[in-house]
C-alpha positions, 0 to 999 in steps of 0.5 A: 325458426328465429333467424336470430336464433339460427345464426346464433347456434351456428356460431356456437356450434361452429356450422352454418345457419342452414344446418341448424334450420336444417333436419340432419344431425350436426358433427363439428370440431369446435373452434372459438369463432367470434360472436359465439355466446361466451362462457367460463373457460370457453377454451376448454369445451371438449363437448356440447349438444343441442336439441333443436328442432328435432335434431341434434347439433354437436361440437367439441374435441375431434376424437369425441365428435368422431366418436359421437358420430358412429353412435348418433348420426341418424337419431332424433333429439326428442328423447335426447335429455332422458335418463337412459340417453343421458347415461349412454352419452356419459358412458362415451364421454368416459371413454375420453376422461370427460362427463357431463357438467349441465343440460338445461333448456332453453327460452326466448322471446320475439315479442315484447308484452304489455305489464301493468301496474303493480302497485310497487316501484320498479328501478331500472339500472344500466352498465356500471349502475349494477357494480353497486350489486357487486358481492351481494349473494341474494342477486347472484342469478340476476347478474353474474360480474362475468367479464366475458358476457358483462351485465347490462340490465337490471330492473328492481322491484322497490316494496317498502323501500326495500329491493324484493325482486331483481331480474337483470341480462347479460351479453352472452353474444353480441346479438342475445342477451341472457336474462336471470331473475332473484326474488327474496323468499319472502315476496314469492309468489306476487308475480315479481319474477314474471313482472321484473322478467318481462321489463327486462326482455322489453328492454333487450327487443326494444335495443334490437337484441333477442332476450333469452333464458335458461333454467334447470330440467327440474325448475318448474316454477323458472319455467312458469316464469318464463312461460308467463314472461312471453317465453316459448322453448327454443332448445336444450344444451348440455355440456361436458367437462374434462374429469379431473385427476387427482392432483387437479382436485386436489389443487 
C-alpha cells in the first residue's frame, strides 16, 4: 500500500498507519486529528467506513463504534458496499438517528504520464488565479471554494477561445490533493476530461503531493477517466449523517 496513502487514512480513521496496512478490522472514536482530509461539518461525523485492502476501518460516535463492532469485528470488506450490506448498516445507523449520507470509490495515482498534443491550448491556473471562476456553476466539480480544502490547480482546455473543459485540485490534507474534472456537454467525448486530468495529477506529484480522485458507485464514464488518467483503486468510503428532526428540515 502507498505509504501516503496509509498514513493519510490513519489519520482520517483516528489509528496508526500500521492498522490500516494491516488485515483486521479497525474500530475507532473519531476525534479531529490534524492533517486529516478536511470535509464540510467536519465536526459533526457520527460515522465513517472505508474498504481498504480486504478490511474495514471505522470511526465515529463511541455508542455507534461500540455497536458496529458486535455486528462487524470479523468480516470482510470485499462485499461491504452491496445493497443488502448497505441496507443492514443503515438498519443500525437507525437505531442512532443516523443514515447513510455518500459512499464513493476511490482513486490514486503514483506516477505521472507522458500527454500529447491535443491540438487545443491548454491554460494552467494556480491560488487566487481560480477566484475569477467563483459562481461559475459549469465548473462546480473542478473547484469547490471550500475554505477548509482550498483549490490550488486548474488546468483549461481553450478550443476556440472558449473554455470546453476544466479539471482542478483541492488540498483536502496537507499531503493528498483531490482532483475533479467539468467538461461542456458539447466537447464530450474527445479525450478532454483524461488530458485536463492527467496535467492536473502531473502537476500534484511533481509539487511532492499524492493526487487522488473520487466518484460516484455508478459513474462509470469518471471511473474510465480515471482509469485512462493513470489511476488504479485505492479504497471506498461511506459516510453517515445525523437525521434530522422535523424542526431542523424545517429551518
Amino acid at each position: 500500500m502507498n505509504r501516503t496513502l496509509a498514513e493519510q487514512l490513519a489519520l482520517d480513521y483516528c489509528c496508526t498507519p500500521e492498522e490500516v496496512q494491516g488485515t483486521d478490522n479497525v474500530f475507532t472514536v473519531f476525534r479531529l486529528l490534524d492533517g486529516r482530509r478536511r470535509w464540510r461539518n467536519d465536526g459533526d461525523r457520527p460515522f465513517c467506513m472505508c474498504a481498504v485492502g480486504g478490511k474495514r476501518l471505522f470511526t465515529g460516535r463511541e455508542d455507534i463504534i461500540s455497536r458496529v463492532r458486535e455486528e462487524y469485528r470479523d468480516k470482510g470488506s470485499e462485499w461491504s458496499f452491496e445493497f443488502g450490506e448497505l441496507k443492514e448498516l443503515e438498519g443500525i445507523l437507525g437505531e442512532f438517528g443516523c443514515r447513510i449520507k455518500m459512499a464513493h470509490p476511490f482513486f490514486i495515482s503514483e506516477k505521472q504520464s507522458t500527454v500529447g498534443d491535443a491540438g487545443y491550448e491548454i491554460r494552467i491556473y494556480r491560488d487566487g488565479e481560480i477566484e475569477q471562476f467563483r459562481g461559475d456553476e459549469r465548473w462546480d466539480e473542478a473547484f469547490c471554494f471550500a475554505e477548509d480544502a482550498p483549490d490550488m490547480i486548474g488546468a483549461a482546455a481553450v478550443i476556440d477561445g472558449e473554455i470546453a473543459g476544466m479539471a482542478g485540485a483541492s488540498a483536502d490534507s496537507p499531503t493528498m490533493w483531490q482532483i475533479g474534472i467539468n467538461v461542456l456537454p458539447e466537447h464530450r467525448g474527445k479525450g478532454i476530461a483524461i488530458r485536463l486530468v492527467t496535467e492536473v495529477k502531473n502537476i500534484i506529484l511533481s509539487e511532492g503531493r499524492l493526487p487522488f480522485y473520487g466518484t460516484s458507485l455508478s459513474h462509470l464514464a469518471s471511473q474510465r477517466v480515471a482509469l485512462s488518467s493513470g489511476f488504479l483503486p485505492a479504497w471506498a468510503e461511506l459516510t453517515a449523517e445525523r437525521i434530522p428532526d422535523v424542526t431542523e428540515q424545517g429551518k
